[in-house]
N, CA, C and O atoms as a GROMACS GRO file, in nm:
protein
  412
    1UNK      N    1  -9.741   6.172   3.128
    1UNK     CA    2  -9.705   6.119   2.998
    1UNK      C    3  -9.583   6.196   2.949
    1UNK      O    4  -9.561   6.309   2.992
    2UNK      N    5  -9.478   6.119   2.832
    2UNK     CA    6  -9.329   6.204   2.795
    2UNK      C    7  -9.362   6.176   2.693
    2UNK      O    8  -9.408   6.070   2.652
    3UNK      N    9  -9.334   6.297   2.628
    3UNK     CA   10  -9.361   6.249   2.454
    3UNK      C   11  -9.214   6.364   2.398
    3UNK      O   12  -9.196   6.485   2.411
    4UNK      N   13  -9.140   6.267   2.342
    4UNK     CA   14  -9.026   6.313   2.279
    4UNK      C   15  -9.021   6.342   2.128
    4UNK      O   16  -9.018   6.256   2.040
    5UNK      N   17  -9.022   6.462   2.114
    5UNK     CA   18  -8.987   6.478   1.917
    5UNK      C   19  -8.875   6.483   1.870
    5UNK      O   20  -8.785   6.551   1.920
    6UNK      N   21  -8.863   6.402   1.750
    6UNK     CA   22  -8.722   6.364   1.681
    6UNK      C   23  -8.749   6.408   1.572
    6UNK      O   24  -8.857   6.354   1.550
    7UNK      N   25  -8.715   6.496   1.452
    7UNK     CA   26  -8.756   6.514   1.368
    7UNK      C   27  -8.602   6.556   1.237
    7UNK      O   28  -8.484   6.572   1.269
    8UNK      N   29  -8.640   6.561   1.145
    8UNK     CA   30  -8.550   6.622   1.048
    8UNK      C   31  -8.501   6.768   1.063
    8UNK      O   32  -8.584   6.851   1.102
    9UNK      N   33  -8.340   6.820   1.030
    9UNK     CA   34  -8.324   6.924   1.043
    9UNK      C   35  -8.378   7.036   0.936
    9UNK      O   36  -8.397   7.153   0.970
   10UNK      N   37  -8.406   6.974   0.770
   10UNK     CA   38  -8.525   7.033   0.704
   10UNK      C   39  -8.622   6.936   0.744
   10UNK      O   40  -8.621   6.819   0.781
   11UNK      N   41  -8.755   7.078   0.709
   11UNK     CA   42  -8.874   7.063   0.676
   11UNK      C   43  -8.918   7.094   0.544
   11UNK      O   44  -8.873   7.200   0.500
   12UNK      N   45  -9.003   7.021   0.460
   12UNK     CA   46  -9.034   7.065   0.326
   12UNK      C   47  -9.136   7.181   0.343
   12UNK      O   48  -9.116   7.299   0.316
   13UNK      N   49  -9.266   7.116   0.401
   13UNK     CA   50  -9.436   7.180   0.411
   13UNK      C   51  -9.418   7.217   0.589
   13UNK      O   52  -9.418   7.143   0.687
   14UNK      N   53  -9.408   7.315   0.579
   14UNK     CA   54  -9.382   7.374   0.806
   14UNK      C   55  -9.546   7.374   0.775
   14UNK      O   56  -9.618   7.291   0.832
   15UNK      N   57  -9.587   7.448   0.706
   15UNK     CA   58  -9.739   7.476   0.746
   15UNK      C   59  -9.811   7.330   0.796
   15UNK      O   60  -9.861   7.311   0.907
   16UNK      N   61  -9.806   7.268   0.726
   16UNK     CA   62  -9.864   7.071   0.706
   16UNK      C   63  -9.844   7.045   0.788
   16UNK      O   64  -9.932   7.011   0.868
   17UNK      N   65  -9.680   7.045   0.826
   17UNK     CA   66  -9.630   6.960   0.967
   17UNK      C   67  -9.698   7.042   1.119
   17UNK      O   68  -9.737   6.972   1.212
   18UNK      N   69  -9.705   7.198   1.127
   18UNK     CA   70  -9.725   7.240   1.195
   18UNK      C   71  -9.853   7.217   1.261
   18UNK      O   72  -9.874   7.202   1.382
   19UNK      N   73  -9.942   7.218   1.156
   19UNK     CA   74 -10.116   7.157   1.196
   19UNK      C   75 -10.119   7.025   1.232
   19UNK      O   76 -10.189   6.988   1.326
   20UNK      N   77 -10.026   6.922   1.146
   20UNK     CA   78 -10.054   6.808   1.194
   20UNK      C   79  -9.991   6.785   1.368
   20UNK      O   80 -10.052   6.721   1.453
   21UNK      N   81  -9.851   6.856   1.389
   21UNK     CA   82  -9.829   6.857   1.541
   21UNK      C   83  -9.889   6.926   1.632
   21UNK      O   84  -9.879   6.890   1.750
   22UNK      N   85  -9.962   7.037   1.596
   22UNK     CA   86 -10.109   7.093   1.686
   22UNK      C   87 -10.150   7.005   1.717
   22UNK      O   88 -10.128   6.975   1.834
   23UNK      N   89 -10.252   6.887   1.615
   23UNK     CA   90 -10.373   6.825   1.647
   23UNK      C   91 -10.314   6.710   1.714
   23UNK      O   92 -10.374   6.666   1.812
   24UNK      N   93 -10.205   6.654   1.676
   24UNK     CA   94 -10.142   6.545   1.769
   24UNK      C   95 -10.155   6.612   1.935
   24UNK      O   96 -10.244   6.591   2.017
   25UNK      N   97 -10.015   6.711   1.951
   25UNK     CA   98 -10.038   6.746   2.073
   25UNK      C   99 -10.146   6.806   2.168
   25UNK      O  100 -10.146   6.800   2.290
   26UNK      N  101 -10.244   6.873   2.079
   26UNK     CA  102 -10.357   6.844   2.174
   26UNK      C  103 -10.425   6.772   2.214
   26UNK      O  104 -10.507   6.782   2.305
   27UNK      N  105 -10.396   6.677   2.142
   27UNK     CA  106 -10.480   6.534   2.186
   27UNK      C  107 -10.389   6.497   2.313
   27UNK      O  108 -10.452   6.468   2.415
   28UNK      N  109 -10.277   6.496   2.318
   28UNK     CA  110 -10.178   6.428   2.390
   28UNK      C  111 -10.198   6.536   2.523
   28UNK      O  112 -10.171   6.491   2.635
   29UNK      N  113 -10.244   6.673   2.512
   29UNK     CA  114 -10.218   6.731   2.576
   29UNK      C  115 -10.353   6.720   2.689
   29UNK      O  116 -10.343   6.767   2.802
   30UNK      N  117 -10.480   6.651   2.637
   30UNK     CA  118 -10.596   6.638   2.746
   30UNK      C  119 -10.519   6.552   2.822
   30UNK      O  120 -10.604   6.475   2.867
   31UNK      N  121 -10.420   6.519   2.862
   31UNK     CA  122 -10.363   6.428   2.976
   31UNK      C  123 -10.300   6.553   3.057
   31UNK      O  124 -10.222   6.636   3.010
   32UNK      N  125 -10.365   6.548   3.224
   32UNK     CA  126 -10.273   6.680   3.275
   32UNK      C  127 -10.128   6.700   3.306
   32UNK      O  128 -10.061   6.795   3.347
   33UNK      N  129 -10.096   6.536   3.260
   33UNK     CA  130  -9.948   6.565   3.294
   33UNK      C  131  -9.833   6.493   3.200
   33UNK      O  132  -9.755   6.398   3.200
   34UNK      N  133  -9.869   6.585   3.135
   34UNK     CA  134  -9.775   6.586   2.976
   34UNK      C  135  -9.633   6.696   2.986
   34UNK      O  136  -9.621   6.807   3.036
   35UNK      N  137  -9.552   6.621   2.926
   35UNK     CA  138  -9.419   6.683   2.953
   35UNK      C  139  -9.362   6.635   2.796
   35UNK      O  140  -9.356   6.520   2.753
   36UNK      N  141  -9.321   6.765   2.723
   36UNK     CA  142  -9.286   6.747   2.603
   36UNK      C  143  -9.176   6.776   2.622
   36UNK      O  144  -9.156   6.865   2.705
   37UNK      N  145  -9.033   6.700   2.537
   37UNK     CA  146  -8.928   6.748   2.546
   37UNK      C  147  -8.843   6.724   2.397
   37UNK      O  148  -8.881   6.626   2.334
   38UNK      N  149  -8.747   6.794   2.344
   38UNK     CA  150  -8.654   6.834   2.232
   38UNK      C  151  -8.553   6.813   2.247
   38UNK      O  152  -8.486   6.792   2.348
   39UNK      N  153  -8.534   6.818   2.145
   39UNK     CA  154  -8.379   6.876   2.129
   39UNK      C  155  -8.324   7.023   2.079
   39UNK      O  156  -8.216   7.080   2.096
   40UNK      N  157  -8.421   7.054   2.022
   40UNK     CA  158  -8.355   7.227   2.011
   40UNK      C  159  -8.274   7.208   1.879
   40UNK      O  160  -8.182   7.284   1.850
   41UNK      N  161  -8.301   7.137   1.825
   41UNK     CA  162  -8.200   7.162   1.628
   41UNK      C  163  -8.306   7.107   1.543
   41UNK      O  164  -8.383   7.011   1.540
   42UNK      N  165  -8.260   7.258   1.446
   42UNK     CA  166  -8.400   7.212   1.325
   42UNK      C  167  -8.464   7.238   1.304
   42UNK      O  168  -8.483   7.332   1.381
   43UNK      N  169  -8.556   7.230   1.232
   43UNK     CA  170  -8.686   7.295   1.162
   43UNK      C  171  -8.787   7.211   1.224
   43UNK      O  172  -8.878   7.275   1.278
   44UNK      N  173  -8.796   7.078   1.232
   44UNK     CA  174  -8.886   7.009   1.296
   44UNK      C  175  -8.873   7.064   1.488
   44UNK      O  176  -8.968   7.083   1.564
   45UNK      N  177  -8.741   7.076   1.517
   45UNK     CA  178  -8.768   7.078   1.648
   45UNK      C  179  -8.818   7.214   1.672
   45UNK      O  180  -8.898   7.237   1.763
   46UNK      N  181  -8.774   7.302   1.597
   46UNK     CA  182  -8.805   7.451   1.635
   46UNK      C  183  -8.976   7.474   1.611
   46UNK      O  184  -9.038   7.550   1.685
   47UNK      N  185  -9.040   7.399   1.499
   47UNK     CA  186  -9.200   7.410   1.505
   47UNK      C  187  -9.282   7.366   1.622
   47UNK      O  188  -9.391   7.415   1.654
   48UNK      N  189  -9.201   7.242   1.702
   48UNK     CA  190  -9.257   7.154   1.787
   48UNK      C  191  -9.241   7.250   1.915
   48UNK      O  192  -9.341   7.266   1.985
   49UNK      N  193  -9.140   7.305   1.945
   49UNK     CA  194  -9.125   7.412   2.013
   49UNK      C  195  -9.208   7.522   2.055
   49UNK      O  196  -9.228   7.551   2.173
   50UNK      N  197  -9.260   7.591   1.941
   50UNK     CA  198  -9.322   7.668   1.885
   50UNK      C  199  -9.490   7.618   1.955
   50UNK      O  200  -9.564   7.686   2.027
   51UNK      N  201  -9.508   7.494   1.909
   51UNK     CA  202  -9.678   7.445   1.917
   51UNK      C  203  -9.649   7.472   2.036
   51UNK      O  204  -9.672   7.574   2.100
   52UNK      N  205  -9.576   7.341   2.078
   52UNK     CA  206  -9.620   7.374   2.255
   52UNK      C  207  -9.595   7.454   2.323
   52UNK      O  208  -9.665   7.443   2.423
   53UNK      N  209  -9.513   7.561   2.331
   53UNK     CA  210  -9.539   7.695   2.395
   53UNK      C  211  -9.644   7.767   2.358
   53UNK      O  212  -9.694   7.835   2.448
   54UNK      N  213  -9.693   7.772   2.256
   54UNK     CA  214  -9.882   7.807   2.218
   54UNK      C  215  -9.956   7.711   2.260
   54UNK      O  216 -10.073   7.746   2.253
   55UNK      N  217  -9.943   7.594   2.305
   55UNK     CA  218 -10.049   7.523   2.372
   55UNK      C  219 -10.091   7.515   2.524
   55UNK      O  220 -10.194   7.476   2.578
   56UNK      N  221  -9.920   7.586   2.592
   56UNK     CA  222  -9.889   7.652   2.745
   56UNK      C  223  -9.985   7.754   2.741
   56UNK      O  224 -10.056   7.738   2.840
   57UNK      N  225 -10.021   7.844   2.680
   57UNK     CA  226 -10.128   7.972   2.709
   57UNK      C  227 -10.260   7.982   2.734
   57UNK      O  228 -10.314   8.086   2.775
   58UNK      N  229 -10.338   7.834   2.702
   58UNK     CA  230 -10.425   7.752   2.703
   58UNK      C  231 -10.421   7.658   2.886
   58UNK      O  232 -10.490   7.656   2.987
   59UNK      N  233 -10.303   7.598   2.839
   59UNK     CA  234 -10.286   7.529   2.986
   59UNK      C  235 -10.182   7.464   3.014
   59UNK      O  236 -10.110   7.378   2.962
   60UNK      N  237 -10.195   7.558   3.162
   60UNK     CA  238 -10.086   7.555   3.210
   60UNK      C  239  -9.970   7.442   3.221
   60UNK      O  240  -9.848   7.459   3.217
   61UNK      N  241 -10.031   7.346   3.235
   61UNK     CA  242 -10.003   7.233   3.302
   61UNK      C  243  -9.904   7.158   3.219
   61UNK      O  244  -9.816   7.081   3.258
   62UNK      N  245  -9.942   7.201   3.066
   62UNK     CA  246  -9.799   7.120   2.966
   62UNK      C  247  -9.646   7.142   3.060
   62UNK      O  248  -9.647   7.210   3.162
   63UNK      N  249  -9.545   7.090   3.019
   63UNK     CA  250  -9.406   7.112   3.066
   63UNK      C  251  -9.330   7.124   2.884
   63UNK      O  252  -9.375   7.065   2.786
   64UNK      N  253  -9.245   7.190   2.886
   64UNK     CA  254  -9.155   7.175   2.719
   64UNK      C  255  -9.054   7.215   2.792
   64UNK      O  256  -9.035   7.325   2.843
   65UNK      N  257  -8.956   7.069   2.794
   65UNK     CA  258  -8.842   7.062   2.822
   65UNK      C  259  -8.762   7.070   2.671
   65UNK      O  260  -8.809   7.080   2.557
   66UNK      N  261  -8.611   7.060   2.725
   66UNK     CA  262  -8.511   7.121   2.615
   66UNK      C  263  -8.414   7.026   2.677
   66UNK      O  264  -8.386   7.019   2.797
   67UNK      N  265  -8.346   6.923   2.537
   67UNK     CA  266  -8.251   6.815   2.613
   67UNK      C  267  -8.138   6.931   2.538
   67UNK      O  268  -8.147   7.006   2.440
   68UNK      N  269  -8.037   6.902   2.632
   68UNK     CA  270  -7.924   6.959   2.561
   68UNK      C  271  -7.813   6.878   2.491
   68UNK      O  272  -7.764   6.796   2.569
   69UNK      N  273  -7.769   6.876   2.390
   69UNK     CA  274  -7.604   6.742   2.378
   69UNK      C  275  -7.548   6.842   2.390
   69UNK      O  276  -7.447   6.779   2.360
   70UNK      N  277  -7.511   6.944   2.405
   70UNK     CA  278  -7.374   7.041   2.458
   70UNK      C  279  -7.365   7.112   2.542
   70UNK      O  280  -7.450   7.200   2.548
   71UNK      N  281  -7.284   7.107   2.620
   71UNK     CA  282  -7.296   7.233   2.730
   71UNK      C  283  -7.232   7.352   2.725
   71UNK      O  284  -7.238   7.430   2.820
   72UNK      N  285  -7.164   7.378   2.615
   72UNK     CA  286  -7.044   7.496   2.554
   72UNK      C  287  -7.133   7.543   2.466
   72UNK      O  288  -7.074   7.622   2.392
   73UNK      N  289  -7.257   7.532   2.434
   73UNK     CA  290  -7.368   7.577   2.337
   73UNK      C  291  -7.485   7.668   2.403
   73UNK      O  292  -7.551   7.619   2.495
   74UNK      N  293  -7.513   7.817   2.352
   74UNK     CA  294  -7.584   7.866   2.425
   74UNK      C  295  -7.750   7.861   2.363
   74UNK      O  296  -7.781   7.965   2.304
   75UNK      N  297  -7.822   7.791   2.368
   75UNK     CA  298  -7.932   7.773   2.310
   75UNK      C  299  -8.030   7.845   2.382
   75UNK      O  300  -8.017   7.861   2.503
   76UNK      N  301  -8.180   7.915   2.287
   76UNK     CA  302  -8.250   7.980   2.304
   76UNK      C  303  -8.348   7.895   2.385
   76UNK      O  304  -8.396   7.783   2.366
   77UNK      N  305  -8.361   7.986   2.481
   77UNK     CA  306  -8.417   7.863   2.644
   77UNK      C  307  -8.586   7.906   2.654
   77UNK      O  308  -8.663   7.842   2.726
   78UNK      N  309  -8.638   8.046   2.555
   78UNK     CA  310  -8.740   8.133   2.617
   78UNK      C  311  -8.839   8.067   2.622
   78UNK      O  312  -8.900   8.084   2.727
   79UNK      N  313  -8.912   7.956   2.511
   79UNK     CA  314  -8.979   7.928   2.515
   79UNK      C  315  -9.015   7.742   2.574
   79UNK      O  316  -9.080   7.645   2.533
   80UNK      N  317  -8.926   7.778   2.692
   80UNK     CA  318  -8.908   7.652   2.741
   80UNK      C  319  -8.884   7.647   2.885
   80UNK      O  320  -8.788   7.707   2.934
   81UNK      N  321  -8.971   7.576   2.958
   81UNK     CA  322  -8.951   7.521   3.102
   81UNK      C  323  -8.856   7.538   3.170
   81UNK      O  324  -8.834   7.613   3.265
   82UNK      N  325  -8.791   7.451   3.110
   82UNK     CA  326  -8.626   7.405   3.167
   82UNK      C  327  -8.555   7.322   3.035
   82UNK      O  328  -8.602   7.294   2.925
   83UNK      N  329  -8.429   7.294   3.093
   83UNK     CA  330  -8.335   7.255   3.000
   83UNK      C  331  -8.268   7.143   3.084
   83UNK      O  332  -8.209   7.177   3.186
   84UNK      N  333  -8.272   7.042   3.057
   84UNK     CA  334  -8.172   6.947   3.111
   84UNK      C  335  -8.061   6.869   3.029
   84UNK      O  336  -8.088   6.834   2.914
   85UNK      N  337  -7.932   6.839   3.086
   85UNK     CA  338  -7.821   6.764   2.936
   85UNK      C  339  -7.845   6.610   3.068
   85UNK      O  340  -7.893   6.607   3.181
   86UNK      N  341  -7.795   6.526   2.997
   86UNK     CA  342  -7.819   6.429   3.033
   86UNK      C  343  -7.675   6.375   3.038
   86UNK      O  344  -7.581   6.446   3.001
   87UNK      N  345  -7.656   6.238   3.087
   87UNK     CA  346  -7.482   6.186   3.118
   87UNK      C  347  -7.435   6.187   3.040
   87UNK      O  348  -7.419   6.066   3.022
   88UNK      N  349  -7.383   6.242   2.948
   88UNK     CA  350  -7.327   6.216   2.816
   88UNK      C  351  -7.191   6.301   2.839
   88UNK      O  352  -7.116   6.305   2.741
   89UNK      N  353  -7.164   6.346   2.917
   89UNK     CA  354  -7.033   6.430   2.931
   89UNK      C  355  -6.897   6.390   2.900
   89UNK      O  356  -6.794   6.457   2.891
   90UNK      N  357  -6.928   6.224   2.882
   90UNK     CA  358  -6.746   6.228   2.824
   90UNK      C  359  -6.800   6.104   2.710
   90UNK      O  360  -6.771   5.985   2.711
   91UNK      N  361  -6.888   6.181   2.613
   91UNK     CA  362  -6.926   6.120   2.488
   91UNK      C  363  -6.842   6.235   2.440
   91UNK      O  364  -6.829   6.335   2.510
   92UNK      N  365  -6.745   6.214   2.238
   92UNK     CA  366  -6.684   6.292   2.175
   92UNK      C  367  -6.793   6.361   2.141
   92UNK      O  368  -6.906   6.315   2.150
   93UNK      N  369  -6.762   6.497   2.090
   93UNK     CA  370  -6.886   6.611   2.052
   93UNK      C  371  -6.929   6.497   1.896
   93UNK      O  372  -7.048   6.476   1.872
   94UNK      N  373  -6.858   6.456   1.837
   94UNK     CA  374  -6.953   6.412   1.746
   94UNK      C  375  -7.070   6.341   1.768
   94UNK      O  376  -7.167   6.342   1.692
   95UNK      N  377  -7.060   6.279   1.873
   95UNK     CA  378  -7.138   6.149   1.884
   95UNK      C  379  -7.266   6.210   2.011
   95UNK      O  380  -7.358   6.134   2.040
   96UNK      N  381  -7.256   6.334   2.068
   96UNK     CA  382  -7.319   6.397   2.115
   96UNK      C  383  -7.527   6.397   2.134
   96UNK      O  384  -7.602   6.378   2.230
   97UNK      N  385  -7.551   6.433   1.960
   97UNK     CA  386  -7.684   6.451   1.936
   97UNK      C  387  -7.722   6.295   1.963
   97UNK      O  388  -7.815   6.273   2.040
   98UNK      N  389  -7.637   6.160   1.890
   98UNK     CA  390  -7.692   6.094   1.908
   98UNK      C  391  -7.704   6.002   2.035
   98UNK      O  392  -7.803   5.931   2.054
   99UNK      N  393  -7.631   6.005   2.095
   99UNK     CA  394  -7.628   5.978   2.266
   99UNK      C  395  -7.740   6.014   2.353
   99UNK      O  396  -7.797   5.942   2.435
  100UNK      N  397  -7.773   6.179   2.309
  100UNK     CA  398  -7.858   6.205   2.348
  100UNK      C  399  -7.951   6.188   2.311
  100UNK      O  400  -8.045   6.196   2.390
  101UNK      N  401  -7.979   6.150   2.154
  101UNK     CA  402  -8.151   6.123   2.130
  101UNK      C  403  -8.156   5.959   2.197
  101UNK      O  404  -8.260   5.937   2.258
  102UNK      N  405  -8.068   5.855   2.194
  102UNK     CA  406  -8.050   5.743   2.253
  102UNK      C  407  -8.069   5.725   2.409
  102UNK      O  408  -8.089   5.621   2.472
  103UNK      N  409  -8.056   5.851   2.453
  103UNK     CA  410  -8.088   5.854   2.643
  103UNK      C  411  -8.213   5.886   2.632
  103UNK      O  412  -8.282   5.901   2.733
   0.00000   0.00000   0.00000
């Protein structure tokens, strides 16, 4: 299963959102082959981040990928699998994030 989070770069309530994306992704996560992936900007993406690398310690078997839209950007990789950018290489940097949430 791929389950992609898109979220706002604020968050109002992190605590709220944070419990409510626990109980989602553990549900999502009794499937053994769940592969969560981001984008890495934000308050929403950085909580979602967050869960599922606390839900990796539990079991193993989650994946939390990291999409990249830049490759001149050094983003914090630790709590993540892998990182992949996708074809977007001769999209203008503006149009970048959304190319990539669109792939």
């Amino acid at each position: 299963m791929k389950v992609m989070f898109c979220g706002h770069s604020d968050v109002d309530n992190k605590e709220a959102v944070r419990k409510w994306l626990l109980d989602v992704c553990t549900a999502l996560s009794e499937d053994d082959n769940v592969t969560f992936y981001s984008g890495g900007y934000g308050s929403f993406d950085a909580i979602a981040k967050d869960v599922v690398y606390s839900l990796k310690k539990t079991k193993a078997s989650i994946r939390n990928v990291l999409i990249l839209a830049y490759l001149d950007r050094k983003p914090d990789i630790s709590k993540f699998d892998e990182s992949i950018y996708p074809p977007i290489e001769n999209v203008p940097k503006r149009y970048a994030i959304l190319k990539r949430n669109k792939w």
